[in-house]
N, C-alpha and C positions, 0 to 999 in steps of 0.2 A: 626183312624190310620193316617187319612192325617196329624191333626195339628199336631201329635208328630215329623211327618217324618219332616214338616215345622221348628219345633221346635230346630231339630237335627242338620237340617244344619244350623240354625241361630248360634248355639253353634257353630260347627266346622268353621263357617265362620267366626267367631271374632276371635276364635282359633288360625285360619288360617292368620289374620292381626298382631295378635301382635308376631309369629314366621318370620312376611316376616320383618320388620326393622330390627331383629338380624341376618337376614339371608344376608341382604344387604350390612350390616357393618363391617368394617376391621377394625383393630387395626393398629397404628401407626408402622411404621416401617421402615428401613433402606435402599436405594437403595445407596446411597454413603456416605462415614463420611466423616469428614475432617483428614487429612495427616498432622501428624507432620514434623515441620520444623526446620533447622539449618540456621540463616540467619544472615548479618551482620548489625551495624549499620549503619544507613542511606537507608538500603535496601527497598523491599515493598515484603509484602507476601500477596495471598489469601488465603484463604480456602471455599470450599462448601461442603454443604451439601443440599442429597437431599433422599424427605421422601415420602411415599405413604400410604395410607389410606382413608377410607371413614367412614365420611366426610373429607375433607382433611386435614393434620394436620398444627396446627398452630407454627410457627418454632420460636426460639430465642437462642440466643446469651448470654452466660457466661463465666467470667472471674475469676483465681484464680491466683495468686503471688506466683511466686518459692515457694514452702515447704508451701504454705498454701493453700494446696487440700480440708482443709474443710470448706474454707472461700470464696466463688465464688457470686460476684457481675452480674448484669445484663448490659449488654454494648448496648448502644443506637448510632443509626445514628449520626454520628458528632461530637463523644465522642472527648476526647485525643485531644481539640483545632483543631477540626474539622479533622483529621489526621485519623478518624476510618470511615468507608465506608460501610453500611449494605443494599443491592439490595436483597430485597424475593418477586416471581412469586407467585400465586397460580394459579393450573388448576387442572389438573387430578394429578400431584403431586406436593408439597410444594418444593420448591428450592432458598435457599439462597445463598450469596455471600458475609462472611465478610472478606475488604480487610484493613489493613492498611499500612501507608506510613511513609515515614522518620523515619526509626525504630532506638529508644532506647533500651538503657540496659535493663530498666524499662519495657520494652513490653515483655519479656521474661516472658513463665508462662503458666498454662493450658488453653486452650481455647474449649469451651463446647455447642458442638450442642443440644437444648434441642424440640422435638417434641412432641404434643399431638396432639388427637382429639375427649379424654375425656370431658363430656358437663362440669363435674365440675374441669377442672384442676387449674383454674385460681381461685375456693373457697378457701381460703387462711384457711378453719379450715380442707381441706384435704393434707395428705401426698405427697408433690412432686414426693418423689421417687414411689409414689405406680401411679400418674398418667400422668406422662412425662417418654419420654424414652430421653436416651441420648448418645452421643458418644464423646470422647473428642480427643484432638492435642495438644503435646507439642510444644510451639517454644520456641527456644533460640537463646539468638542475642547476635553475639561475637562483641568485638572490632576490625572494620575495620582495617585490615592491613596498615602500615604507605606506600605509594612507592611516593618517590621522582622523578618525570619527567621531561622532555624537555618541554619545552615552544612549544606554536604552532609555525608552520613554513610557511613562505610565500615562493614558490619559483618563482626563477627570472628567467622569458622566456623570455630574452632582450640578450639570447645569451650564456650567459660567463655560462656555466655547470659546479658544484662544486659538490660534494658529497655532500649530506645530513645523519647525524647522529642519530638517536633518541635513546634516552638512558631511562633509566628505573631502580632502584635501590630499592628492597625493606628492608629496615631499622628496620619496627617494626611488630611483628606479635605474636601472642600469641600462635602458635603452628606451630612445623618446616614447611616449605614447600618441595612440592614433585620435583616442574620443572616449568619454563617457556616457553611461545611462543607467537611470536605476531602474529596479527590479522590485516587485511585490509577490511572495510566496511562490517565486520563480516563474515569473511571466514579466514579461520587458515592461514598460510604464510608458505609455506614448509619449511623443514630445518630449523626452526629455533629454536625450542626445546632446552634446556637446564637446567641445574640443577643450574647453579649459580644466584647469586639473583641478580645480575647486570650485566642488559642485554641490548643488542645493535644490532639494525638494520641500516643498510645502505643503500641507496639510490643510486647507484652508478653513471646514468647519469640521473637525474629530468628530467622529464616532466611533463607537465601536466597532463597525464593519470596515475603519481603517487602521486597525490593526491588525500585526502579520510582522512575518521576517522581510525588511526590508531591506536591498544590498545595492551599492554602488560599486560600479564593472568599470574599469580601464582598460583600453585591448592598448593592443603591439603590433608594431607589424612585427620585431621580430623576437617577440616573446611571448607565452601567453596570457591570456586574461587574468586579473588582478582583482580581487575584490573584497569588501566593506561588510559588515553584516552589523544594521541598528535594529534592535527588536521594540518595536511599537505598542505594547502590553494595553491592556483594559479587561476587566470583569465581562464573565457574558452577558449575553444580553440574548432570551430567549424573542425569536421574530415569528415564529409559526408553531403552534401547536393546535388541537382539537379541544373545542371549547366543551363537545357533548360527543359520545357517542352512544346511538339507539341499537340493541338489540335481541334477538330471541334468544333465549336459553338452548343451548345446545350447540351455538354458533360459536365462531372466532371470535374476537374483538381487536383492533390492534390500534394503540395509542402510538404518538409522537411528539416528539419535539426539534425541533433546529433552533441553533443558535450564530452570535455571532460576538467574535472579542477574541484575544491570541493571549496566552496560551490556549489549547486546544482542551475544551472543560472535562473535568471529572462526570459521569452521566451518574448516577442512583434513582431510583424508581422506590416510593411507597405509598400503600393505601391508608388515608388519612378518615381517622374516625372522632370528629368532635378536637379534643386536645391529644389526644392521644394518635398511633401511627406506627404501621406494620412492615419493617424491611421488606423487598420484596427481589431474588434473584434466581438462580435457574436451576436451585435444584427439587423444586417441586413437582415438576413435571407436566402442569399445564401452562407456566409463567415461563416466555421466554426474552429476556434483554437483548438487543443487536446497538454494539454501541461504536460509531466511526468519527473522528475528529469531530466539526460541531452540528452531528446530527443522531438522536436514539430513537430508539424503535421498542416497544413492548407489547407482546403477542400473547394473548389471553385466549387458551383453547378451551372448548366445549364446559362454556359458559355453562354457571348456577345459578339459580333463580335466588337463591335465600344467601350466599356470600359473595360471587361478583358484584353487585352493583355497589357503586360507592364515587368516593372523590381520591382521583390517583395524583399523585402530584410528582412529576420529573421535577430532579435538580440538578443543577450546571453549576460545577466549583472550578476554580484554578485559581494561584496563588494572589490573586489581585482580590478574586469575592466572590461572589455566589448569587444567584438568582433561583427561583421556581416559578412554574405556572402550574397548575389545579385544572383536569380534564373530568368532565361528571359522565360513568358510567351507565346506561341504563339497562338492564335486561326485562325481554318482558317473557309471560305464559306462553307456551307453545298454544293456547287456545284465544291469544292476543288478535290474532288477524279474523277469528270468530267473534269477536265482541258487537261487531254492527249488527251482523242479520241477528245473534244473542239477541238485542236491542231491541228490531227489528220485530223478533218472533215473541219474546214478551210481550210488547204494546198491543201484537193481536192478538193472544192470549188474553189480557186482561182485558180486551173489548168485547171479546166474545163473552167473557164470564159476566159481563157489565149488561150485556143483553139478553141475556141467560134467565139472569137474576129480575131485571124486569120484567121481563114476558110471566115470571112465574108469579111475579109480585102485584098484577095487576089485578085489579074487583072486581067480582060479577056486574056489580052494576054501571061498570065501563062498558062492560061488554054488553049491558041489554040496551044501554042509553047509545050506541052506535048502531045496533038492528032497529029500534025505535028509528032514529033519526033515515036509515035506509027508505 
């Protein structure tokens, strides 16, 4: 009876292994496709797709030409004069990313996420369709709208304030448009919407905080948005820094500047002595620079009494000019915030030795012409 019983389980346990692989194993499948697109020439689109199964599935990339759905080629990283872009992850799920650039007429067409994680998909005597799953994305790439613009503009902060014009005109388009509006470092511009295709913004008194990338937007209903880039240029112009900073010795310090004017300024930091003047950048180890389009920052660690203090001066360059402003350092004694009662304990010091000195300096016959007069 034993060996049968032995016998029994040796069956159920092989049984048992070859039911646990199909138990384990998923079929390929879909957790994102890629989205069809409407895009123009010259444009860039992505698309992802992303797949899950186990084992994980292996993902690729097909391509088919307007009206020829049953003629789809395989697209490799660097296709299209290196203009096609294919990024795929594998972990717990397969995830790719094909993007391309500088889009042609010619890039219009199906594009075809293809997944398996069938052992024989890649056996070329089996049916693709019976073992790759797939999801497809149409894109179509119009001809970019024609719009005629303004040249960029430098304005002049030497005084004389002129209005500035930017104009915009769009000429060619392959399907009506709906409206315009322009834009300032990508934020809409109130009021300024309209239906005509030549549009105009004004500038009414320049300053440097009106410049920036400026863009005039055409939409579609059935195209998409089309648009203009005039660049508005001016030198900075520093609007906030620290006229003084007071400190103890031993403490932080930390200077600033902000600015305003487009392009977005060059920062440098030095300590200026009389005519002369000491670069100043981060690898000393108490000086630290943080520099973001038109704002710097410089962090002065555990300050010295005999070399931090001085006159720092930020500069603000871009190809238009340059400006600085001059920040005064101070550091004082760790024994600085004692200096009153110091003061304080002096003056009675010296009054008592003031009293001292009299009491001992006075003459007997002070002292007998006061018991007399008693």
């Amino acid at each position: 009876m034993y060996p049968n019983a032995a016998m029994l389980a040796v069956v159920l346990l092989g049984n048992l292994m070859l039911l646990l692989p199909s138990a384990w194993a998923q079929n390929a499948g879909f957790v994102k496709s890629p989205m069809s697109e409407t895009k123009l020439t010259g444009d860039t689109f992505e698309l992802y797709c992303d797949v899950v199964g186990n084992p994980t599935p292996e993902i690729q990339w097909w391509y088919a030409e307007v009206n020829r759905g049953d003629s789809f080629k395989q697209l490799w990283d660097g296709a299209r004069k290196r203009r096609v872009s294919i990024n795929t992850a594998y972990g717990a799920n397969g995830v790719s990313v094909l993007g391309i650039t500088r889009l042609t007429m010619e890039d219009s067409g199906t594009y075809e996420c293809r997944a398996s994680n069938d052992p024989k998909r890649n056996d070329l005597r089996q049916n693709p369709a019976m073992t790759w799953i797939r999801a497809q994305a149409t894109i179509a790439v119009l001809q970019k709208p024609k719009i005629n613009a303004s040249d960029q503009i430098i304005l002049p902060l030497d005084g004389s304030i002129k209005p500035v014009l930017l104009r915009c005109n769009l000429t060619t388009a392959q399907t009506p448009h709906k409206d315009s509006f322009w834009m300032k470092n990508g934020q809409e511009i109130t009021n300024t919407r309209s239906e005509q295709k030549n549009t105009t913004y004004r500038i009414v008194k320049p300053r440097a905080d009106d410049s920036g990338e400026y863009m005039c937007v055409y939409t579609f209903n059935m195209a998409p948005n089309a648009n203009a880039t005039i660049e508005v240029k001016a030198k900075p112009d520093i609007t906030g820094h620290k006229r003084s900073e007071n400190k103890n010795e031993g403490e932080n310090a930390t200077l600033y500047c902000k600015s305003v004017g487009y392009p977005h300024p060059t920062w440098t930091w030095r300590k200026v002595d009389g005519t002369s003047y000491a670069d100043i950048d981060n690898s000393t180890g108490r000086f630290f620079i943080t520099n973001r389009d038109n704002y710097t920052e410089l962090n002065v660690l555990n300050l010295d009494l005999n070399t931090d203090p001085g006159r720092y001066e930020c500069n603000a360059t871009n190809i238009i000019g340059n400006t600085a402003e001059i920040t005064i350092l101070r550091v004082r004694s760790h024994l600085a915030p004692l200096w009153p009662f110091l003061g304080v304990l002096a003056e009675i010091i010296i009054l008592v030795v003031i009293i001292v000195v009299y009491e001992k300096r006075k003459s007997p016959d002070d002292i007998i012409d006061v018991k007399d007069s008693a």
